[in-house]
N, C-alpha and C positions, 0 to 999 in steps of 0.2 A: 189507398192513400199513399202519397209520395212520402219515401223514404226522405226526404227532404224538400223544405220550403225555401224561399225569399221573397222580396218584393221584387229586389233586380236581380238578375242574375246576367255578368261579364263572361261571354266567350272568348278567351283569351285575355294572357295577361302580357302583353307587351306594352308600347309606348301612347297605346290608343288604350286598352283594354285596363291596366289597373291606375291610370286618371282618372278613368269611365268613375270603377268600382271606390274609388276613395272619394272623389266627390260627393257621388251618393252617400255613401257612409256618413260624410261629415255634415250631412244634410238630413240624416234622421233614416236614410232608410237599409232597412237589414238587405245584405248586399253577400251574394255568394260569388267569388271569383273562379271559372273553372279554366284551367292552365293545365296542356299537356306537351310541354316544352320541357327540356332540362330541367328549368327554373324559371320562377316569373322572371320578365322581363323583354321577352319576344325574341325575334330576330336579330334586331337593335343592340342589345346588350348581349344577349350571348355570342353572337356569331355575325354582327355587322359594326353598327357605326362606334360601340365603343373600344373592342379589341382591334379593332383596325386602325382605331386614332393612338390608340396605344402602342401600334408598330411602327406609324408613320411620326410619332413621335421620336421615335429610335431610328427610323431615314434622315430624318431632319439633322439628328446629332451625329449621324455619322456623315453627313452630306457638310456640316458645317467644321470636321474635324480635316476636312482636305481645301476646303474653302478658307480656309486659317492661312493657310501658308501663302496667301496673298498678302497678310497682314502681316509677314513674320512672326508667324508661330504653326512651327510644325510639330504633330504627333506623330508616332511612330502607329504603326501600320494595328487596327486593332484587330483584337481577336474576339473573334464572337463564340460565345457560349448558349449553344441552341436550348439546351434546356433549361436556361436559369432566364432565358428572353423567354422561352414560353412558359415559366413559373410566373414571371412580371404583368404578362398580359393577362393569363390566366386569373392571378390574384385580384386584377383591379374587379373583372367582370365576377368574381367570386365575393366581394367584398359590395359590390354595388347590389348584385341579388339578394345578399344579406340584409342589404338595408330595405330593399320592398317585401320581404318576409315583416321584418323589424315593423316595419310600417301599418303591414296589414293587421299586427297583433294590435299596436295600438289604436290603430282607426275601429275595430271589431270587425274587417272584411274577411269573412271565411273563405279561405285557399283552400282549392280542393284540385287536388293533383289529379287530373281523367280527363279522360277524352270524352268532349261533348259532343251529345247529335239529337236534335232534335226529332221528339215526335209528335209534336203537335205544335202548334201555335202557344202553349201554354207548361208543356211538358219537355225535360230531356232524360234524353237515359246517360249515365255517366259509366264509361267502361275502364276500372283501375289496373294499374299494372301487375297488381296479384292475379289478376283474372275477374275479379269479385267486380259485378253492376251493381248501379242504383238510382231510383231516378228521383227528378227534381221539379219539383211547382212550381214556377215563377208568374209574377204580374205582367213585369217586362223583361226583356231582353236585348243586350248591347251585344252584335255582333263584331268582333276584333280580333278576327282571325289570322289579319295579316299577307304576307305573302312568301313566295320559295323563288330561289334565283332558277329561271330557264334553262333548259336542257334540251336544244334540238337535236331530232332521232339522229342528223347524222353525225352529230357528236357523240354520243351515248353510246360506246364502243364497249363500256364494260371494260377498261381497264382504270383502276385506280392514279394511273397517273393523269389521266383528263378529269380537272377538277373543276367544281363552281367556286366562289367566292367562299364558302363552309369550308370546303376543303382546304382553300390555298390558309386560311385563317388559323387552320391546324400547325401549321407550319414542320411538317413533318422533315421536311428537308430545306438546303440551299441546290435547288438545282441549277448545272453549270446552267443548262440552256430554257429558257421558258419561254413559251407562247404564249401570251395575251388575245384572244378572240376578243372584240368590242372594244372602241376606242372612248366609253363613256366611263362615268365619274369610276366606278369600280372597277373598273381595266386599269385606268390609270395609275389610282391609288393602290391598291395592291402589286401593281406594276411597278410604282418606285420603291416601296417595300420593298421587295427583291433585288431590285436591280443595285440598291444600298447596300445589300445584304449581301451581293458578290456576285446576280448570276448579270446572264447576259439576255435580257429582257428583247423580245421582239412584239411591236403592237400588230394588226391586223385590223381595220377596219373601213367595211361596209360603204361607208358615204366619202364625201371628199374633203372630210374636217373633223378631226376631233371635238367630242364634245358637242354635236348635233344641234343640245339646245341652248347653246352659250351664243350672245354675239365674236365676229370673227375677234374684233380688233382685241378682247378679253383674252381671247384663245392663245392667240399670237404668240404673246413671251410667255405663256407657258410652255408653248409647244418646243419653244425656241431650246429652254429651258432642259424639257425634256428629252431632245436631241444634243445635250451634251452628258444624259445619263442612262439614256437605253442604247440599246446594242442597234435598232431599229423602227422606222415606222411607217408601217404602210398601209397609205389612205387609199381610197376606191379600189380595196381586194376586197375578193370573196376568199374564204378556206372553204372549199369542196370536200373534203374529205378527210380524215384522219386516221391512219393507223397503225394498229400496234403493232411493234417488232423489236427483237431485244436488242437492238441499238438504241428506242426511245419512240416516239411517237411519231409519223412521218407524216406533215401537214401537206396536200395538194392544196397553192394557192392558185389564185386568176387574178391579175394585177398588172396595169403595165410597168411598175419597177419591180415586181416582187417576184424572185425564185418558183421555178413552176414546183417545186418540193422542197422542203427543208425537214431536217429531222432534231426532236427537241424532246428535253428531258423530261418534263410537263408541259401540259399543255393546262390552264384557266380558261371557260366558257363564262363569258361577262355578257351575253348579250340580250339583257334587261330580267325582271320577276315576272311571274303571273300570278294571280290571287289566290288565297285558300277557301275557295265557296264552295267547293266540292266535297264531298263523304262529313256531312255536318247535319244531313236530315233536312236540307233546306225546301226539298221539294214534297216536306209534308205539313208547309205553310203554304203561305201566300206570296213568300217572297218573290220578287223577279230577279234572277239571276241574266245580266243579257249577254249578246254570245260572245263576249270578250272575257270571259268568267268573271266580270264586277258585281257585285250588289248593288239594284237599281235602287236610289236615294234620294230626295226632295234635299233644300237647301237648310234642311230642319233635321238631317239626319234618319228621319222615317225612310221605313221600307213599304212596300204595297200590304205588308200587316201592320195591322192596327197597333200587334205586341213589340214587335222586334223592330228594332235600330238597327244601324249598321255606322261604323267609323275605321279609318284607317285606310290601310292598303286594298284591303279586301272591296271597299264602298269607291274605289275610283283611283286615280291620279289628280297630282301625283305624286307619287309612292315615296308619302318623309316622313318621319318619327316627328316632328314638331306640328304638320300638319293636322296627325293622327289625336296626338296632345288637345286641342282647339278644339277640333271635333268631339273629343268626347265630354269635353265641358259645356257644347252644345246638345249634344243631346241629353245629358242629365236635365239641363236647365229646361226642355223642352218637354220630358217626361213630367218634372216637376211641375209642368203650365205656368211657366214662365218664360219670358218674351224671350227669345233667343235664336238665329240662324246663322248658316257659317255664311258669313258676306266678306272675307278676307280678300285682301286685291292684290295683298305683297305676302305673296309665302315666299321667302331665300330659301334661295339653293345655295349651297356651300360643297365645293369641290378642294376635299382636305390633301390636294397634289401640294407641292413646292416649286414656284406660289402658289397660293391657295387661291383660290377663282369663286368668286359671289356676284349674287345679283337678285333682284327683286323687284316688282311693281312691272312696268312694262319696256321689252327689251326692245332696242334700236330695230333689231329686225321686226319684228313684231309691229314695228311704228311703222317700219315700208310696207310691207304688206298688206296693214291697213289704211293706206293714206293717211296716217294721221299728220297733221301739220304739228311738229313739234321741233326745238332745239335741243340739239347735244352739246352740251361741254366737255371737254377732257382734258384732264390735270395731268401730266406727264411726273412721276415720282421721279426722273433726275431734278425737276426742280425742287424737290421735297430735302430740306433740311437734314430731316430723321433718314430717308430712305438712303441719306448718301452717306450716314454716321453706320447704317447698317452697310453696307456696298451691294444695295438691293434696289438700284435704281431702276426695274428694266418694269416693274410696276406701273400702274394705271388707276386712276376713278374718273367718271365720269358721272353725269346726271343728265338725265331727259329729260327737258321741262314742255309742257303746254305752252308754244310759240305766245298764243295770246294773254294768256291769266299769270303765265311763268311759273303754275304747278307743279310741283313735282311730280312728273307721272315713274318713275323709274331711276335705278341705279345699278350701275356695272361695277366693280374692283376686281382687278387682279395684283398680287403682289402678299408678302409676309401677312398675318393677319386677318386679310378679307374678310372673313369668316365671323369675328368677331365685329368689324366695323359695320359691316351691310345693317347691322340692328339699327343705327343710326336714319340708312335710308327705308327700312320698313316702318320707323316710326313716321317718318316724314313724310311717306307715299298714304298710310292709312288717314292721316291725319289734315290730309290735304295743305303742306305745308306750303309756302311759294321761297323762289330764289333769294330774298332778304333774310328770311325767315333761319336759313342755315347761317347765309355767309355775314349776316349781324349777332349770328351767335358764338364768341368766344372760344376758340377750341385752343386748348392747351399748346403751349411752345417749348421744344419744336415735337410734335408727336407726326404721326402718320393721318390722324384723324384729320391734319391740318386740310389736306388734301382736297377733302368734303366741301371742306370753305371756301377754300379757292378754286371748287369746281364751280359752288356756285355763286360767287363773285363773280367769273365770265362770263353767267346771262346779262346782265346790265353792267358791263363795265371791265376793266385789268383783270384779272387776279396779280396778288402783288409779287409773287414770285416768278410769275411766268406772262408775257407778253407777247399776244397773237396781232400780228399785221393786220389791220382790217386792209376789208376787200372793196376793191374801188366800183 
């Protein structure tokens, strides 16, 4: 007999895995969570999106204590305190796992710190870090494993200055010089991080735009942006090579702007995750793991076993703590036999750079590629009231609408914010709103939110701030 039962039992507790497990719970069934991380919470809270919004929180304020003296008002030059900034960051993510501990007691979801691995469709064995095993009966099974930032071999030099995103998060030093591999959301963000921070940041990426899956004209003033706060950026390189030498790390690029070597103090590898479906016991189920290392999944969250779910990072792209969330509300609701699939059409993305960069539902490019016949509007924030009370004009919203139905299929912003507004256009995009539908709807004056309205005012008509020449 197993050393321990449930009905469900949550593989991992991150941003997919203890929603999974408190659902359940608060729906009657005894729920074991097994977490062998730091601390519940996943990748997400220990070591991604919330210590990193807590760095780029302190970019922000030091980015706008030199941005001041445009307004008349200068500070004097600050001083930063590396270990009282890494007690702050620290503390938030310390204080937030306390509260899914806190949580777990009062839901009754049993936290059980081990590494799970499956051996059977119905059985796991749990391995503690005393040494001490034990295993586990369950009915079902939510897999919520998550995923690890990528590490290709010819980075993987084995020296502690080439870090992943865990690493740079450590914040161990300001180094003078840093290299950024990958021009996506995490290159970025941890890249102005630094670059705030005092070093001299150089990006490095791959394709011929930043931000691969953003539309251009989104991209644009960020990028703008960003070339008045990194040291460099260069688009369509490869880095070939890397290596150690006690001057710093010596990058071979191939670029036609970029230095055929540069040498730099760290180097950051950003160039994307891969899933945690491996060493979990999964090939003594049913499951299908296919050869991208994902968990094969229906739109009900089931695996090719009958026991086991899958949600989050591990079960597909793409790869967000919000998406992760959704899903495992659907597969509780699913296990339960109740009606439920993930049918979402507007997952945002939010790119917490400076501006922040969002978008949902279906992008401009996306619409070429498809032939879909649709219209764009685009609000330009110098006409925005608010954007010019901030001096953050270089902002943008736009909205895609269904040429004929005037739909909303889709929403872009770049500018202060984004991040927060796009909730606006994922309600809108799920709900199948149309162009009146916003720009008859009242938004506050003067906010940023105004934007929205006057994006979509322009399908049928002015917007009242901004005035496009029709075309003859």
């Amino acid at each position: 007999m197993a050393d321990l039962q449930a009905e469900i039992v949550v593989l991992g507790a991150g941003p997919g895995g203890y929603p999974a497990a408190f659902e359940a719970a608060d729906k009657g069934k005894k729920v074991i969570l097994v977490n062998d991380d730091v601390a519940p919470g996943g990748v997400c809270l220990n070591r991604g999106c919330i210590p990193s919004k807590a760095l780029l929180h302190v970019a922000k304020l030091l980015n706008e204590t030199q941005e001041s003296a445009e307004w008349g008002i200068t500070f004097a030059k600050p001083e930063i305190n590396l270990d009282k900034l890494r007690d702050f960051k620290n503390g938030v993510v310390t204080g937030l796992t306390g509260g899914i501990r806190a949580l777990c007691k009062a839901r009754k979801v049993e936290l059980v710190e081990a590494r799970g691995s499956f051996l059977d469709s119905q059985t796991m064995s749990l391995a503690f870090k005393d040494g001490s095993t034990k295993t586990l009966a369950f009915e079902t099974a939510i897999v919520a494993t998550g995923s690890v930032p990528a590490m290709p071999g010819i980075f993987n030099i084995g020296d502690d200055r080439v870090m992943d995103s865990t690493g740079a998060l450590e914040l161990k030093d300001i180094p003078s010089r840093l290299l950024v591999i990958g021009g996506g959301y995490i290159g970025l963000e941890m890249g102005s991080v630094y670059a705030a921070l005092g070093s001299e940041v150089t990006v490095v990426e791959m394709t011929d735009g930043l931000l691969p899956g953003a539309d251009r004209d989104l991209v644009k003033p960020l990028q703008k942006m960003l070339e008045k706060h990194l040291h460099a950026i260069f688009l369509s390189t490869k880095v070939n090579k890397l290596t150690a030498t006690a001057e710093g790390i010596v990058a071979d690029l191939e670029g036609a702007n970029a230095p055929a070597q540069a040498t730099f103090d760290r180097v950051l590898v950003s160039v994307g995750r891969r899933p945690n479906a491996g060493n979990i016991g999964l090939e003594k189920t049913k499951v299908v793991v296919n050869e991208r290392g994902f968990i094969e999944v229906n739109r009900r969250q089931q695996t090719a076993d009958p026991n086991i779910y899958a949600i989050g990072d591990v079960a597909g792209e793409p790869m967000l703590a919000h998406k992760a969330t959704r899903e495992a509300k659907v597969a509780v609701d699913v296990i339960l036999n109740e009606p439920a699939e993930f049918d979402a059409i507007a997952i945002p993305a939010v790119v917490f750079t400076d501006p922040e960069l969002a978008w949902c539902g279906l992008t401009e490019a996306e619409a070429e590629r498809d032939g879909r016949d649709v219209t764009v509007v685009r609000f330009p924030w110098a006409a925005s009231g608010r954007a010019q009370t901030l001096s953050r004009t270089e902002g943008l919203t736009k909205l895609i609408f269904d040429t004929k139905t005037e739909r909303i299929l889709g929403m872009g912003i770049v500018g202060p914010g984004a991040g927060e507004m796009i909730a606006e256009g994922v309600l809108a995009v799920e709900t199948a709103a149309v162009a009146r539908d916003i720009a008859e709807s009242i938004h506050a004056h003067p906010t940023l939110s105004e934007t929205v309205m006057e994006s979509a005012e322009g399908m049928f008509g002015q917007a009242t701030h901004y005035f496009r020449p029709k075309k003859n």
